[in-house]
C-alpha positions in Angstrom: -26.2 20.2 -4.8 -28.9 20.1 -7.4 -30.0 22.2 -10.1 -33.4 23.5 -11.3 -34.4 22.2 -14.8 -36.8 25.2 -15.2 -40.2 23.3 -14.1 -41.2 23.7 -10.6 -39.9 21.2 -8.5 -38.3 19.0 -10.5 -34.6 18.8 -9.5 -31.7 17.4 -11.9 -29.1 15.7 -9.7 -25.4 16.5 -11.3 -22.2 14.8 -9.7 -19.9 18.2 -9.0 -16.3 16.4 -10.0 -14.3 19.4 -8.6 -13.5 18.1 -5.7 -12.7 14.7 -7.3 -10.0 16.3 -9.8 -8.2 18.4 -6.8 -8.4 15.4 -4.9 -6.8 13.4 -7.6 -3.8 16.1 -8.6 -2.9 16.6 -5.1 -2.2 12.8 -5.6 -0.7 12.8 -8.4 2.2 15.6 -7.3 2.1 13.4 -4.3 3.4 10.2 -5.9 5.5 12.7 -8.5 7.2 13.9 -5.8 8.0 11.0 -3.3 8.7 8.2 -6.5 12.1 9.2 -6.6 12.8 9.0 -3.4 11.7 5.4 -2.8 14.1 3.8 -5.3 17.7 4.7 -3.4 19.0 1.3 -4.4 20.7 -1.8 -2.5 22.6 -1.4 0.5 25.8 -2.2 -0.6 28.7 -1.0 2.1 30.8 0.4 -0.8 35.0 1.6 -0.4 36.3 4.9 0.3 38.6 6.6 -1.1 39.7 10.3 -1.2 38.5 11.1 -5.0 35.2 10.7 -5.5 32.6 12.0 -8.5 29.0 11.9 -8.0 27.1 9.0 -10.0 25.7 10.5 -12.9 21.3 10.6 -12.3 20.5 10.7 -15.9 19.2 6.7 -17.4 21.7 6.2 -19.6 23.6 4.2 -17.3 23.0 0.7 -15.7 24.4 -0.6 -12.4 25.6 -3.6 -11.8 25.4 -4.6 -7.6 27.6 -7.3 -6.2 26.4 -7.4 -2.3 28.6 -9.1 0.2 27.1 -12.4 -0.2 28.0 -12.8 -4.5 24.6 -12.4 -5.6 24.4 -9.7 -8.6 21.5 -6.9 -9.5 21.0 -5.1 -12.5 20.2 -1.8 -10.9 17.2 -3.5 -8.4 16.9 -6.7 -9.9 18.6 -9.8 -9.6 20.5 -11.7 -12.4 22.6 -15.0 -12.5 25.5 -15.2 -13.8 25.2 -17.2 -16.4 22.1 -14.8 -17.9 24.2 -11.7 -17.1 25.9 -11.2 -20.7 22.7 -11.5 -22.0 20.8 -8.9 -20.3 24.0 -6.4 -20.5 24.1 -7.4 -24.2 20.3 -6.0 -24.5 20.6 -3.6 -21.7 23.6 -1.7 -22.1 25.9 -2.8 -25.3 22.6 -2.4 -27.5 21.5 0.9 -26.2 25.1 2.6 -26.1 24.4 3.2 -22.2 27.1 3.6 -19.6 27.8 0.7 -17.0 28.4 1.3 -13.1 29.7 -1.8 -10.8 29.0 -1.3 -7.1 30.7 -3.9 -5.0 30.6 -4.6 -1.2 33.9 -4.1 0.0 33.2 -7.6 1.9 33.3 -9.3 -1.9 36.5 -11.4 -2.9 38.4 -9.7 -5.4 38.1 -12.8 -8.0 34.1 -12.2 -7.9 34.5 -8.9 -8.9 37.1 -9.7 -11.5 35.4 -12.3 -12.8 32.0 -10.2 -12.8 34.5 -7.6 -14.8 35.3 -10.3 -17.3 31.7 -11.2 -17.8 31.3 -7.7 -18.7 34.0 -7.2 -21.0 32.9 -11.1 -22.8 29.3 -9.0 -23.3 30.6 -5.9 -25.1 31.0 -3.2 -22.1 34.4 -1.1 -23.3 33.7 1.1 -20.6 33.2 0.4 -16.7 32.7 3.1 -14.0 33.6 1.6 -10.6 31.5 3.3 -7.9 32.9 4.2 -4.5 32.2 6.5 -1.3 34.0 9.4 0.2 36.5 8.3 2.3 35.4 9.9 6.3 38.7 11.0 6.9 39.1 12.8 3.8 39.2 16.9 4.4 40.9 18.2 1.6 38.7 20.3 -0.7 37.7 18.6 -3.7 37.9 20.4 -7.5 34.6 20.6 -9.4 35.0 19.9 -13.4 
């Protein structure tokens, strides 16, 4: 569309950026809306057992993954374990967050206890140990 200037047939082209701004906040609560979705984690096939809390959603925790295979991940990313004190040092003991270890169920129990005792070596006084539901499980749970 362009706009008169006030002399006769001279025309003053303008760029109309409506369109461009709803454009780009449709977008925006586009990617606002599906980025949480899109980082659900490993797949890790965890234990059950009948007493379960929900993971806390907040970021002051950490998780540490150990998948079936031995190989660890600091929430997404992976980590030796010779570099693992380290990063929970700066990750976790530093920032006063809380630390979460998801295990495959597949995992020997001397990984994980020796994973635990890395932990422990780096400063972490307090683990959570993550777990599902167990299936069979149909007595109502209490809410705190």
């Amino acid at each position: 569309m362009a706009m008169s200037t006030g002399q006769r047939g001279a025309y003053l082209a303008d760029i109309n950026i409506t369109p461009f701004v709803d454009v780009m906040l449709v977008l925006l609560i586009i990617f606002m809306v599906t980025a949480p979705m899109m980082t659900q984690g490993l797949e890790v096939d965890l234990p059950q057992t009948k007493t379960v809390t929900t993971l806390p959603k907040d970021s002051d925790n950490i998780v540490l993954t150990i998948k079936k295979d031995g190989s660890l991940y600091l929430d997404e990313y992976p980590v030796n374990a010779e570099d693992l004190p380290g990063h929970v040092q700066r990750l976790v003991t530093d920032q006063k967050k809380m630390m979460f270890l998801r295990a495959d169920k597949e995992v020997a129990y001397g990984r994980v206890v020796q994973v635990m005792g890395l932990l422990k070596g780096a400063g972490v006084d307090k683990l959570g140990i993550v777990a599902e539901p167990d299936k069979d499980d149909t007595t109502p749970r209490q809410k705190k």
